[in-house]
C-alpha positions as CSV (number, residue, x, y, z in Angstrom):
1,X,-15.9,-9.2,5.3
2,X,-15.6,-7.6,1.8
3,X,-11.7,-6.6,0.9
4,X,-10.8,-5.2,-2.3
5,X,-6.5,-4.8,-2.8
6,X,-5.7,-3.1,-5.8
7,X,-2.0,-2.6,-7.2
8,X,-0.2,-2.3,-10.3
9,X,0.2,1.8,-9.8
10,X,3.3,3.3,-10.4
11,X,5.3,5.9,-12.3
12,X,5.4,6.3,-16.3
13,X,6.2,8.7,-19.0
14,X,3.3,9.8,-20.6
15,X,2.0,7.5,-23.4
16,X,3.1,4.5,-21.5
17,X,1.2,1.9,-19.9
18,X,0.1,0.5,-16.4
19,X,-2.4,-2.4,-15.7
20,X,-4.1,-1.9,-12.5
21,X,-5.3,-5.0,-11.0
22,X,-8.2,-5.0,-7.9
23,X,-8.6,-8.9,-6.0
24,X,-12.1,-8.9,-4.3
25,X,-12.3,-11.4,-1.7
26,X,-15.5,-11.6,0.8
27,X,-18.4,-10.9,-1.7
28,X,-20.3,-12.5,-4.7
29,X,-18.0,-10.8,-7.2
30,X,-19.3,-12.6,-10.0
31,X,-22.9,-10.8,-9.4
32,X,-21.3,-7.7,-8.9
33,X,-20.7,-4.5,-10.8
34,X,-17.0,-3.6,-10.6
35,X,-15.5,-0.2,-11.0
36,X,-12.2,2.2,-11.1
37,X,-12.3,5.6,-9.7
38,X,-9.9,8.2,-9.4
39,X,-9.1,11.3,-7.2
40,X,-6.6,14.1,-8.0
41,X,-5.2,16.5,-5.5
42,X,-7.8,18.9,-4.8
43,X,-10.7,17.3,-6.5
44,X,-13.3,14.9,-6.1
45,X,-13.4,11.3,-6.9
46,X,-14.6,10.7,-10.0
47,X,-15.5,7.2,-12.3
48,X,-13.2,6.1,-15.0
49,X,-14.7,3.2,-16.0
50,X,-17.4,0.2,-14.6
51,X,-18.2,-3.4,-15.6
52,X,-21.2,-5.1,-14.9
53,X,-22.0,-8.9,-14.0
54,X,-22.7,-8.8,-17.8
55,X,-19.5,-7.4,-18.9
56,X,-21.3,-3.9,-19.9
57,X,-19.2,-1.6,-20.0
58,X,-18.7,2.4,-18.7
59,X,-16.3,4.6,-19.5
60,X,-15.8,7.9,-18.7
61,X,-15.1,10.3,-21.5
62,X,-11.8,11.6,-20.6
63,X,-10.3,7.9,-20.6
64,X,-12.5,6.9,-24.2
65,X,-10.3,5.0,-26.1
66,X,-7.2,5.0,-24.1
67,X,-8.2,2.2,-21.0
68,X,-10.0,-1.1,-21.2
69,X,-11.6,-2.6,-18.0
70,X,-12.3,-6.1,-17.9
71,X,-12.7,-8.8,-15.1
72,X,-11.9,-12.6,-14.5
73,X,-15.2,-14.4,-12.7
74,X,-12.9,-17.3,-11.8
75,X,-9.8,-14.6,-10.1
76,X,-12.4,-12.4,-8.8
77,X,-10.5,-10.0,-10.3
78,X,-11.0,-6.6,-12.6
79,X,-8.5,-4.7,-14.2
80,X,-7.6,-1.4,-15.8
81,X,-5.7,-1.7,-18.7
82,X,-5.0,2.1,-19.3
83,X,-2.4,2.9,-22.3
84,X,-1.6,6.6,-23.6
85,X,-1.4,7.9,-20.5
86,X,-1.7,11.6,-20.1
87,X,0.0,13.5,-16.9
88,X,-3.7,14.6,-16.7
89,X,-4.9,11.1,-15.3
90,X,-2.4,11.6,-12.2
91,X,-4.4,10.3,-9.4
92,X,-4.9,7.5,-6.5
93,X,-6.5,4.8,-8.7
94,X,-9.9,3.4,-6.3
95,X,-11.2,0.1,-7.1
96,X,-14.9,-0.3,-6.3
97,X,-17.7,-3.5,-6.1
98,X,-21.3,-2.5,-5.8
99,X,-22.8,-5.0,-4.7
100,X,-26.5,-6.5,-6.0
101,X,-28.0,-5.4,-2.8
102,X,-26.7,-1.5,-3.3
103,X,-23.8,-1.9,-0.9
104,X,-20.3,-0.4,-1.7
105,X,-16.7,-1.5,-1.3
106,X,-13.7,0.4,-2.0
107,X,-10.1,-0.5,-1.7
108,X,-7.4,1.5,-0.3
109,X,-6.0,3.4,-3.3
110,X,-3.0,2.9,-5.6
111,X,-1.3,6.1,-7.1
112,X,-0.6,6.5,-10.8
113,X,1.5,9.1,-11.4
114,X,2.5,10.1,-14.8
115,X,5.4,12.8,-16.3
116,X,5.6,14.7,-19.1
């Protein structure tokens, strides 16, 4: 069974930094495209950023710039570096591994919260 655990959330000031971090244990990470999503109060859960198996990467434009996601084959781990932070990325951080066959994972959620 597929279980993703993210952490690394918290509370900053904005234009500080958090490093999210997501272990996936259960699936063939390393053939697997990873990715962070985020949900606000209110609104829909939307992508911040995706690596592939080939270390492609997405980002979404609002985060441009500002976050880095990378991944560790040998952890099975991806992070989010995300620096600058904005009070505008406040949000449950989602961690997500789509798998080669078109299955989906997602963790639990960790909240980033950030003041102004």
């Amino acid at each position: 069974q597929v279980q993703l655990v993210e952490s690394g959330g918290g509370l900053v000031q904005a234009g500080g930094s958090l490093r999210l971090s997501c272990v996936d244990s259960g699936s063939i990470f390393r053939f697997n495209t990873m990715g962070w999503y985020r949900q606000a109060p209110g609104k829909q859960r939307d992508l911040v950023a995706t690596i592939t198996h080939g270390d492609s990467t997405n980002y979404a434009d609002s985060v441009k710039g500002r976050f880095t996601i990378s991944r560790s084959n040998a952890e099975n781990t991806v992070y989010l570096q995300m620096n600058n932070l904005k009070p505008e990325d406040t949000a449950v951080y989602y961690c997500n591994s789509h798998g080669v066959f078109g299955t989906d994972y997602w963790g639990q959620g960790t909240q980033v919260t950030v003041s102004s």
